[in-house]
Biopython code that builds the backbone (N, CA, C, O; Angstrom):
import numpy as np
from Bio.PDB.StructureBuilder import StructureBuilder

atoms = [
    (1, "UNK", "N", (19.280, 148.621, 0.076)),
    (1, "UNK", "CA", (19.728, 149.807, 0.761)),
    (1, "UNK", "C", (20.243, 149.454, 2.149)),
    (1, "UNK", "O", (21.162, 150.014, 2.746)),
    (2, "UNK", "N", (19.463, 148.382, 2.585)),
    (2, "UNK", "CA", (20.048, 148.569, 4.207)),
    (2, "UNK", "C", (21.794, 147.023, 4.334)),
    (2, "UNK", "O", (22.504, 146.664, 5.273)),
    (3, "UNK", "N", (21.756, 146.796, 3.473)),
    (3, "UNK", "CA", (22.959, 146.031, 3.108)),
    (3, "UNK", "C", (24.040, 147.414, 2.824)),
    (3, "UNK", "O", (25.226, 147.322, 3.138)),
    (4, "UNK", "N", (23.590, 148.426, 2.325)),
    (4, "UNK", "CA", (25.255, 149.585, 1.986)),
    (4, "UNK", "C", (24.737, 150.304, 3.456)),
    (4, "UNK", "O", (25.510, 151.236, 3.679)),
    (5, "UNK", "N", (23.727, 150.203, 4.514)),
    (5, "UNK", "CA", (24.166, 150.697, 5.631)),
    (5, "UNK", "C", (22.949, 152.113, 5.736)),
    (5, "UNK", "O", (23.072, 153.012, 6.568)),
    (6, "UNK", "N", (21.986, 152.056, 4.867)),
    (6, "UNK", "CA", (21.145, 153.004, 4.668)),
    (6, "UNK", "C", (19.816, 152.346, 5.475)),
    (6, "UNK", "O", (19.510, 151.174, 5.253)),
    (7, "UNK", "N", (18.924, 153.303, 6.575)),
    (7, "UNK", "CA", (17.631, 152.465, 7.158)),
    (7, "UNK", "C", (16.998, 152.896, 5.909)),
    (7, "UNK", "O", (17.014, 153.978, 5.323)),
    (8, "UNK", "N", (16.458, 151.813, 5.658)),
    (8, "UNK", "CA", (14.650, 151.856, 4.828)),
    (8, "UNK", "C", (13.734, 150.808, 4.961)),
    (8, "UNK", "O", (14.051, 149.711, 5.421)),
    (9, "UNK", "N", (12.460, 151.138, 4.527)),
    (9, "UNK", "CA", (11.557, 149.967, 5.243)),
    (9, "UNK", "C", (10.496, 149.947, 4.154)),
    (9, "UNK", "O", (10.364, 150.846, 3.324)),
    (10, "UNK", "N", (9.840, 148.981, 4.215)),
    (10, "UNK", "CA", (8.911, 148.654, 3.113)),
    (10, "UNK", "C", (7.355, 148.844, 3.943)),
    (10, "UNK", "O", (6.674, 148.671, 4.954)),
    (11, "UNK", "N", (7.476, 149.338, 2.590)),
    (11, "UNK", "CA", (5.795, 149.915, 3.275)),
    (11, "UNK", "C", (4.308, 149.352, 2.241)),
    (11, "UNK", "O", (4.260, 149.104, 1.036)),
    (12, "UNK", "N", (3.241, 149.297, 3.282)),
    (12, "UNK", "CA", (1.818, 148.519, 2.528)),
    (12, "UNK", "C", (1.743, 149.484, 1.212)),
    (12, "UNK", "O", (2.433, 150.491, 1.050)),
    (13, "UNK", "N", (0.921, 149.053, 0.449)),
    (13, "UNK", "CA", (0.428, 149.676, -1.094)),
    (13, "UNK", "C", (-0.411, 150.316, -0.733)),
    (13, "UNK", "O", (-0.785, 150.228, 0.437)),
    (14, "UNK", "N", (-0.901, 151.046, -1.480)),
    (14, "UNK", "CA", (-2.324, 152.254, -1.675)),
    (14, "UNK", "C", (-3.505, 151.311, -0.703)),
    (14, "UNK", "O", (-3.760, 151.418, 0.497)),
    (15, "UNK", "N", (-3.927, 150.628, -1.458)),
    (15, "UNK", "CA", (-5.168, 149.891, -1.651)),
    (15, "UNK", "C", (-5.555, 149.272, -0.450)),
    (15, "UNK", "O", (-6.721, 149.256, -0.058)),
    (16, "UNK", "N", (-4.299, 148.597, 0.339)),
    (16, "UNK", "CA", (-3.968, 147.815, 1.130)),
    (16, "UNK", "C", (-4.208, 148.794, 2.453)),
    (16, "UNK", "O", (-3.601, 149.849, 2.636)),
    (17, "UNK", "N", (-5.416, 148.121, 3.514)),
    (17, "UNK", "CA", (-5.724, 148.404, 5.095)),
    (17, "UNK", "C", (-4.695, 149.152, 5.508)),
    (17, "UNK", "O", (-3.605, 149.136, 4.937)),
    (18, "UNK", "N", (-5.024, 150.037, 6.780)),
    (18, "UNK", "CA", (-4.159, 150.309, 7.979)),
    (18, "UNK", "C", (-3.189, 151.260, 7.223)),
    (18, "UNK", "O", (-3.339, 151.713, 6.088)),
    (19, "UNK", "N", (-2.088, 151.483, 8.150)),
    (19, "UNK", "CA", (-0.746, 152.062, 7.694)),
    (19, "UNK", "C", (-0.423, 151.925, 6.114)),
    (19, "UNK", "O", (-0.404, 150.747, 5.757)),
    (20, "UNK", "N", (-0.203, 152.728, 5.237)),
    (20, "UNK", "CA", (0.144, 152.461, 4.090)),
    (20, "UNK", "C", (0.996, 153.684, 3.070)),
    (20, "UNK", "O", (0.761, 154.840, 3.422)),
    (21, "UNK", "N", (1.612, 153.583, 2.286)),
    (21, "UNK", "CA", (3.161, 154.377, 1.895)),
    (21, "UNK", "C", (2.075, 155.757, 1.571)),
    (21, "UNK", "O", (2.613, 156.863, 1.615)),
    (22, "UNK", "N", (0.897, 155.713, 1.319)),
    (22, "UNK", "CA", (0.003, 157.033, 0.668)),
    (22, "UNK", "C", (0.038, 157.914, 2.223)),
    (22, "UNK", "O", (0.306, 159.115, 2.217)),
    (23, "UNK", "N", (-0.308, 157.063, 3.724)),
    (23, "UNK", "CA", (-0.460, 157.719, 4.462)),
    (23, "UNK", "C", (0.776, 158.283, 5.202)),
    (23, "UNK", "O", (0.748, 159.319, 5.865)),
    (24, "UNK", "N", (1.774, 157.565, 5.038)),
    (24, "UNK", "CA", (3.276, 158.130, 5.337)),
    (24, "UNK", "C", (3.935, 159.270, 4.396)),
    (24, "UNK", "O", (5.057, 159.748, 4.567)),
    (25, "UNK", "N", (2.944, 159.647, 3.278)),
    (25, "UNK", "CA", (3.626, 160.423, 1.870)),
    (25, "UNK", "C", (2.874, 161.875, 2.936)),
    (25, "UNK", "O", (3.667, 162.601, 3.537)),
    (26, "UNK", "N", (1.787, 162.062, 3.017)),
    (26, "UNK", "CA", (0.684, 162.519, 3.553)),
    (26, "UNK", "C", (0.953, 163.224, 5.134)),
    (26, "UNK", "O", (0.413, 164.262, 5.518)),
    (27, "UNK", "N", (1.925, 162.385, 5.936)),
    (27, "UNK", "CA", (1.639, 162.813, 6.989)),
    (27, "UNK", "C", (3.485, 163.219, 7.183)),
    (27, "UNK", "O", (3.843, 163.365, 8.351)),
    (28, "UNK", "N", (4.528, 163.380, 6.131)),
    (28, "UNK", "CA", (5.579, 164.463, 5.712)),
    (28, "UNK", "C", (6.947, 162.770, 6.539)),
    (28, "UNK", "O", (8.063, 163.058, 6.971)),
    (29, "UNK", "N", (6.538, 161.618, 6.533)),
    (29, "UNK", "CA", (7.323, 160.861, 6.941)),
    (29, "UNK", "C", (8.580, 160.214, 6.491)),
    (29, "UNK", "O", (9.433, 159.589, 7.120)),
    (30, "UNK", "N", (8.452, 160.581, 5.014)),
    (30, "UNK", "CA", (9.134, 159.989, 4.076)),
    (30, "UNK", "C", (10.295, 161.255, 3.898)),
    (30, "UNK", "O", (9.992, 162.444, 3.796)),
    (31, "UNK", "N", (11.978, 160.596, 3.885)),
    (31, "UNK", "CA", (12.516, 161.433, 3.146)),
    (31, "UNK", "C", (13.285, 161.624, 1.339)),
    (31, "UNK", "O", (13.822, 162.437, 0.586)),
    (32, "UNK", "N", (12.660, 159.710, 1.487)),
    (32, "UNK", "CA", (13.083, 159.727, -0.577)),
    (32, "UNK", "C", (11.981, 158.653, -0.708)),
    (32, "UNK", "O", (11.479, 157.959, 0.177)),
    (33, "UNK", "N", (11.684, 158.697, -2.276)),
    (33, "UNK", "CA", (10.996, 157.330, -2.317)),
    (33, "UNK", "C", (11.420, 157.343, -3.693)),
    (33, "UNK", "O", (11.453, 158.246, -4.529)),
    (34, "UNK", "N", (12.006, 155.083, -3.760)),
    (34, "UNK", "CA", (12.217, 155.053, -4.995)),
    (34, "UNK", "C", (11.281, 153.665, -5.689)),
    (34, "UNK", "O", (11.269, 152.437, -5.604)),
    (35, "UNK", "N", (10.622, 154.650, -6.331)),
    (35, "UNK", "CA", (9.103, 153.733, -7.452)),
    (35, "UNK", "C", (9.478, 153.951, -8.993)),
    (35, "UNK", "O", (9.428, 155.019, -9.602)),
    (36, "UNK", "N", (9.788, 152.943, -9.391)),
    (36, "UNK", "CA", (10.293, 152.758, -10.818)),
    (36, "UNK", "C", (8.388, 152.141, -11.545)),
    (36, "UNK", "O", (7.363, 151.534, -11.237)),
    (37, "UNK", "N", (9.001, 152.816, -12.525)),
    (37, "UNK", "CA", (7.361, 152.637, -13.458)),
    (37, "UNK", "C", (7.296, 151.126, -14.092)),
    (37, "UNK", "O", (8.308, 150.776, -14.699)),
    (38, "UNK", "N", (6.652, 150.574, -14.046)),
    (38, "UNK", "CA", (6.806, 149.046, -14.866)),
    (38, "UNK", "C", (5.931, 149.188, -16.101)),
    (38, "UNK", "O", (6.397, 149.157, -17.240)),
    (39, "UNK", "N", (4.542, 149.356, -15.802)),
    (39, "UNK", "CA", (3.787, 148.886, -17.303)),
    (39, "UNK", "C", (3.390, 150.632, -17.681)),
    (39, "UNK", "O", (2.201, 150.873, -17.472)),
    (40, "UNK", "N", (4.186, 151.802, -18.180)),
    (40, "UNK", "CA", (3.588, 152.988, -18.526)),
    (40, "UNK", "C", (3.064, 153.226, -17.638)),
    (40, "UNK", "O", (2.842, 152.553, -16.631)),
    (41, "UNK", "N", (2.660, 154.754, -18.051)),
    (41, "UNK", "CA", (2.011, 155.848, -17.052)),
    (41, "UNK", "C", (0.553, 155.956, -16.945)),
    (41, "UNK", "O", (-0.132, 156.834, -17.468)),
    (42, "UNK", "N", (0.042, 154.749, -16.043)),
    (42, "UNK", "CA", (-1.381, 154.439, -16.161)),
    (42, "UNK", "C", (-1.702, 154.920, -15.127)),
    (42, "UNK", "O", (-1.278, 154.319, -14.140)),
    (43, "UNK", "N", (-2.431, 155.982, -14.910)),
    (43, "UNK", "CA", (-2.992, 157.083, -13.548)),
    (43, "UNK", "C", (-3.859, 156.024, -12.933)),
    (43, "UNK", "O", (-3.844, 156.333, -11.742)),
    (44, "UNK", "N", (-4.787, 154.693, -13.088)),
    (44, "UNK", "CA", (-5.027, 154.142, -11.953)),
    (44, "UNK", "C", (-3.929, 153.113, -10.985)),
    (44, "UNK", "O", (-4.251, 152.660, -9.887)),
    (45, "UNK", "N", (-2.603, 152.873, -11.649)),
    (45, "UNK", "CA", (-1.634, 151.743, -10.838)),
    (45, "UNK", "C", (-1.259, 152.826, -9.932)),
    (45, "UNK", "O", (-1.265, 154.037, -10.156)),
    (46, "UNK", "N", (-0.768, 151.881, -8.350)),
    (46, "UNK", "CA", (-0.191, 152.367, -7.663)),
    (46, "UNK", "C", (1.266, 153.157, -7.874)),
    (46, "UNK", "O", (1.736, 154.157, -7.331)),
    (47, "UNK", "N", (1.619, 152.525, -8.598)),
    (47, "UNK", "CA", (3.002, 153.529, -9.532)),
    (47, "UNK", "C", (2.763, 154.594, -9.737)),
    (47, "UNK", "O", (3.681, 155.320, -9.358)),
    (48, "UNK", "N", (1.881, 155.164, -10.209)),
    (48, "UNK", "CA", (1.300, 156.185, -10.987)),
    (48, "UNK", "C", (1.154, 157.276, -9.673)),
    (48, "UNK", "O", (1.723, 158.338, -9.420)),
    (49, "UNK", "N", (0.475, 156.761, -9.215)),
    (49, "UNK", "CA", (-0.091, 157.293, -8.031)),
    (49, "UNK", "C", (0.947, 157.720, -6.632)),
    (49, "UNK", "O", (0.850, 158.812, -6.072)),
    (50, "UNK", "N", (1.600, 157.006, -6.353)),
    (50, "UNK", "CA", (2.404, 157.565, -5.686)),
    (50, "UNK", "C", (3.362, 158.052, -5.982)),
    (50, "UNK", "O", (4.155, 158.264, -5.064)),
    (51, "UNK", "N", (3.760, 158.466, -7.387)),
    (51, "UNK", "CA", (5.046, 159.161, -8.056)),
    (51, "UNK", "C", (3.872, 160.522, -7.583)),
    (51, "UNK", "O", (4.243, 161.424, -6.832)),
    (52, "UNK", "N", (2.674, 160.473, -8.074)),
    (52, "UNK", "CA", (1.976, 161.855, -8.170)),
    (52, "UNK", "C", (2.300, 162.309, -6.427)),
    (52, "UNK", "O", (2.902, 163.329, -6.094)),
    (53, "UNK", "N", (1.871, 161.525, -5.709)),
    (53, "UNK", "CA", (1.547, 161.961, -4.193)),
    (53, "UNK", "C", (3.141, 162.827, -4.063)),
    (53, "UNK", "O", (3.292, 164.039, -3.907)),
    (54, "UNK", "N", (4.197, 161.786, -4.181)),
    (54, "UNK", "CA", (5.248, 162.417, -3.791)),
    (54, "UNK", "C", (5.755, 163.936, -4.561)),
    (54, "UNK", "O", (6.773, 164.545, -4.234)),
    (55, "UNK", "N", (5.089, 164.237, -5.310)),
    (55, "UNK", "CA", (5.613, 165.105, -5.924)),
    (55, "UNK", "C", (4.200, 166.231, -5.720)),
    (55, "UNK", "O", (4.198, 167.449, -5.900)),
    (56, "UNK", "N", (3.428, 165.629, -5.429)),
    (56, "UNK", "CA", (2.527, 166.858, -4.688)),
    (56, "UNK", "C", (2.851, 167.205, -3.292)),
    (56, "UNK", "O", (2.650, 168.290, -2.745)),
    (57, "UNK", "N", (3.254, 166.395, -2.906)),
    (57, "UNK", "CA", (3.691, 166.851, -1.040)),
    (57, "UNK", "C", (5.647, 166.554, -0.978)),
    (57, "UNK", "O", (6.357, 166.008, -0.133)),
    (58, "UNK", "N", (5.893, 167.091, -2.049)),
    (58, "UNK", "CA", (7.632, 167.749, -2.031)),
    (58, "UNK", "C", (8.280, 165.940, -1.576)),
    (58, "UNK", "O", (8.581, 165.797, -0.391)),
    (59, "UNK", "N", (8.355, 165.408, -1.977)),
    (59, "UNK", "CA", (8.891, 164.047, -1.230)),
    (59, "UNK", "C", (9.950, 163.379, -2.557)),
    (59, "UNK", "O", (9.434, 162.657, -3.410)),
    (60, "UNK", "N", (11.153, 163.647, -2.595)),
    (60, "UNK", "CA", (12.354, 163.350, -3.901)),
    (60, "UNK", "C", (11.733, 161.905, -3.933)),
    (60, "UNK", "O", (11.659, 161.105, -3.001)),
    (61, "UNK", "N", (11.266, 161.753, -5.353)),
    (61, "UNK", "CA", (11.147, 160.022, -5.683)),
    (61, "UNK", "C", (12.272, 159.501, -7.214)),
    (61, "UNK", "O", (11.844, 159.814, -8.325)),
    (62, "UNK", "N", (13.231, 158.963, -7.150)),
    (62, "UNK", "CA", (13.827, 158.196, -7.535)),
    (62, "UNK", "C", (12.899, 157.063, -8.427)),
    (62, "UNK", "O", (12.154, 156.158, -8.052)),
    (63, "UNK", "N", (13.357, 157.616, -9.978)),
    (63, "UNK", "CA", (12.353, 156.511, -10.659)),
    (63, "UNK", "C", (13.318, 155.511, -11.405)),
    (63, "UNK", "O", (12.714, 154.568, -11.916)),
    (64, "UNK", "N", (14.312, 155.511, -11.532)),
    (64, "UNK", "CA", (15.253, 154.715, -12.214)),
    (64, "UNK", "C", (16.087, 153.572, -11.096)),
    (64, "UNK", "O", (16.398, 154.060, -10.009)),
    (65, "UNK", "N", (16.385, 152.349, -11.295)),
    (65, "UNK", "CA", (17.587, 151.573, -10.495)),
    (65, "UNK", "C", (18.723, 152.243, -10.762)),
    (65, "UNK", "O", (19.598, 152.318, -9.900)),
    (66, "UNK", "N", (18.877, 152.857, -12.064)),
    (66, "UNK", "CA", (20.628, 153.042, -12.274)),
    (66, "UNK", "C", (20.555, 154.770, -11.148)),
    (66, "UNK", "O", (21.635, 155.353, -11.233)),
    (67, "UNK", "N", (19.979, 155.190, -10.640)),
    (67, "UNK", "CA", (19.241, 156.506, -10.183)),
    (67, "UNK", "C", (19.576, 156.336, -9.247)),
    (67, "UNK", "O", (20.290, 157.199, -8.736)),
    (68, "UNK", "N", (19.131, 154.703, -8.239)),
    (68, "UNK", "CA", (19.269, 155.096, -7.427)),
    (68, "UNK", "C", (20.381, 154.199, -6.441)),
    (68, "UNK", "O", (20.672, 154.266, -5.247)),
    (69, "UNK", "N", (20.912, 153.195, -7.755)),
    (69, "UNK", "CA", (22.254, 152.431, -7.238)),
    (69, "UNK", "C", (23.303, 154.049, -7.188)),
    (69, "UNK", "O", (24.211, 154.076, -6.358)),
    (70, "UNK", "N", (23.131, 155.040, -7.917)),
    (70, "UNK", "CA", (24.292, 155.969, -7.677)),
    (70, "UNK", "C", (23.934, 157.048, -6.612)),
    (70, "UNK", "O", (24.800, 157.882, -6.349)),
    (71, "UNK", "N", (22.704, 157.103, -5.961)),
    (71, "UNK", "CA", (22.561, 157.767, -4.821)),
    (71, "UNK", "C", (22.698, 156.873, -3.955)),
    (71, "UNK", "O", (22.815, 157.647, -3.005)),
    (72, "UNK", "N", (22.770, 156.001, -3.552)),
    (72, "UNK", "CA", (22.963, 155.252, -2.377)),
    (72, "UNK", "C", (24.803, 154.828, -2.702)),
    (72, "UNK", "O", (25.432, 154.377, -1.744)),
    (73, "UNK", "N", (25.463, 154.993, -3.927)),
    (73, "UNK", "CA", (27.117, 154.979, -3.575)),
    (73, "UNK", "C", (27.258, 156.146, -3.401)),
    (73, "UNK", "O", (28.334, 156.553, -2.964)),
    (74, "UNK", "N", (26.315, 156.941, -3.663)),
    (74, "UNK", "CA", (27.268, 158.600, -3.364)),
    (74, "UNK", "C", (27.114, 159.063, -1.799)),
    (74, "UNK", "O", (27.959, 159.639, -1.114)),
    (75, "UNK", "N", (25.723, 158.626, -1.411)),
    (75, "UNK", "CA", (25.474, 158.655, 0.003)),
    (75, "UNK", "C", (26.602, 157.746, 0.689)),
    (75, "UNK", "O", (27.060, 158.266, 1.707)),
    (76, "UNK", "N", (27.139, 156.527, 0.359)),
    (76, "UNK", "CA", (28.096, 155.729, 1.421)),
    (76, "UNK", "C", (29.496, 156.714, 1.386)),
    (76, "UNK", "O", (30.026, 157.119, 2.421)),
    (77, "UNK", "N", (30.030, 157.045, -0.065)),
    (77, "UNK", "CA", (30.914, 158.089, -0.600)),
    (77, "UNK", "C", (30.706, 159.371, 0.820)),
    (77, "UNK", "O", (31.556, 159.705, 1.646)),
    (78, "UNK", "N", (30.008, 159.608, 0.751)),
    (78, "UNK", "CA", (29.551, 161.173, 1.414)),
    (78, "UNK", "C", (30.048, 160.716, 3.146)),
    (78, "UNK", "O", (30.968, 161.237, 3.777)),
    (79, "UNK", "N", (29.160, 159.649, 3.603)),
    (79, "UNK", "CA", (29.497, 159.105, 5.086)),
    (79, "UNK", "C", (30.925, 159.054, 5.192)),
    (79, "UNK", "O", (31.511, 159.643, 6.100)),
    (80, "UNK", "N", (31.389, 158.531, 4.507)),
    (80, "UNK", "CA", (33.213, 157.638, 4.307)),
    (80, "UNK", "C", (33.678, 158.885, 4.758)),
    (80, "UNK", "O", (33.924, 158.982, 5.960)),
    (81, "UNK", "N", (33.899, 160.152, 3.804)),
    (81, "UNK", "CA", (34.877, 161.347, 3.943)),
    (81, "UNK", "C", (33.887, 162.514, 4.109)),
    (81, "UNK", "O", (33.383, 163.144, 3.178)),
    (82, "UNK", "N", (33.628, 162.764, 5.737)),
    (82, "UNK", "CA", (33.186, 163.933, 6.179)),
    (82, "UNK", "C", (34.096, 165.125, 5.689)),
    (82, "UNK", "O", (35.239, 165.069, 5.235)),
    (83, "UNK", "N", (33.301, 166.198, 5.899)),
    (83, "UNK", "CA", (33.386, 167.141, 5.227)),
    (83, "UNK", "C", (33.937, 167.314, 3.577)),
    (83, "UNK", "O", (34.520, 168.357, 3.282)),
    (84, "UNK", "N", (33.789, 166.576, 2.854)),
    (84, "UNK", "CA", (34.065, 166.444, 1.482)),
    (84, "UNK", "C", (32.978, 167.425, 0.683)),
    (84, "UNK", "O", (31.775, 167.176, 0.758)),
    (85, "UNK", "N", (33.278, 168.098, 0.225)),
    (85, "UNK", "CA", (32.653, 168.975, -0.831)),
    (85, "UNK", "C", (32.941, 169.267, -2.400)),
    (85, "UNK", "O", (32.378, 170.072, -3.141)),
    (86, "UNK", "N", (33.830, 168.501, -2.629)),
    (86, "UNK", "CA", (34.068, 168.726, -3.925)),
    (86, "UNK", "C", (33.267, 167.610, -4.899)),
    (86, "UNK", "O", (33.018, 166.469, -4.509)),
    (87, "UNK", "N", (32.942, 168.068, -6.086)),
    (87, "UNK", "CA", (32.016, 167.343, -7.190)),
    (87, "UNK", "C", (32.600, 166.364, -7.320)),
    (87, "UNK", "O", (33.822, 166.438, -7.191)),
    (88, "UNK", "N", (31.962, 164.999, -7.639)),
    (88, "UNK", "CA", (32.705, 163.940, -7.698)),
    (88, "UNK", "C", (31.857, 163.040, -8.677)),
    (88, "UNK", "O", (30.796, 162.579, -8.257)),
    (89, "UNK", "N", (32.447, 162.655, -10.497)),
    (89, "UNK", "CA", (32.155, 162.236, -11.425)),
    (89, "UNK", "C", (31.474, 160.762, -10.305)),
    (89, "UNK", "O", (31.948, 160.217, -9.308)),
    (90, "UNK", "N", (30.169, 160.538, -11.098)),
    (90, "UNK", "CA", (29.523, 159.130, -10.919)),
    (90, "UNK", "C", (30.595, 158.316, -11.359)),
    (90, "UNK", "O", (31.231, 157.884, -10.398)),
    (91, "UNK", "N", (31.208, 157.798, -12.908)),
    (91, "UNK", "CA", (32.156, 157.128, -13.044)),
    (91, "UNK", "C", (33.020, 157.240, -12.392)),
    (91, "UNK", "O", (33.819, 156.542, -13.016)),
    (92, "UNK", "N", (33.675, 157.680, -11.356)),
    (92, "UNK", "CA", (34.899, 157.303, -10.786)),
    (92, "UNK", "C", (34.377, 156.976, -9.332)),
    (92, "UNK", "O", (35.157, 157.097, -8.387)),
    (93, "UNK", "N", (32.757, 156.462, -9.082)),
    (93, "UNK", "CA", (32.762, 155.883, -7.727)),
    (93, "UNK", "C", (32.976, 154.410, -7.776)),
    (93, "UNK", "O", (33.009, 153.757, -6.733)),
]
sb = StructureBuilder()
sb.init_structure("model")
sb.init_model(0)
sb.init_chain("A")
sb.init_seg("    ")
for serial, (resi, resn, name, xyz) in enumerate(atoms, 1):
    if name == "N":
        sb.init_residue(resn, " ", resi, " ")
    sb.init_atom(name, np.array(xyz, "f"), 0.0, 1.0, " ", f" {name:<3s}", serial, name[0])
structure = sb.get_structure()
């Protein structure tokens, strides 16, 4: 993301001391989060768990790569031509 010009930052796991992505979900810091599922929907992995957080405290989480390679071209798309409002097919970015 921060190569097409987007800030984002990586944040500690659940489990893990101090500052961590549960307490940034929690305290309204986050404005997307993208957590793709690896091994199924196992309610103790951190996967699991912070898809739930974000979607209990309103926070858009992005679970797919192909999801979210086309929100981050539609976001550079969007910067490029201010005021643009018209619908614009994913295939033709």
């Amino acid at each position: 993301m921060r190569a097409k010009g987007i800030r984002a930052e990586v944040l500690s796991k659940l489990n893990q001391p101090a500052f961590n992505i549960g307490d940034a979900i929690k305290k309204g810091m986050l404005n997307l989060i993208i957590n793709t599922p690896t091994r199924g929907r196992v309610p103790q992995r951190d996967g699991f768990r912070i898809r739930r957080m974000a979607v209990e405290n309103s926070v858009p989480c992005i679970t797919s790569l192909d999801t979210a390679w086309a929100f981050i071209n539609s976001f550079k798309l969007r910067t490029k031509q201010k005021g643009c409002t018209d619908v614009i097919c994913l295939h033709d970015i």
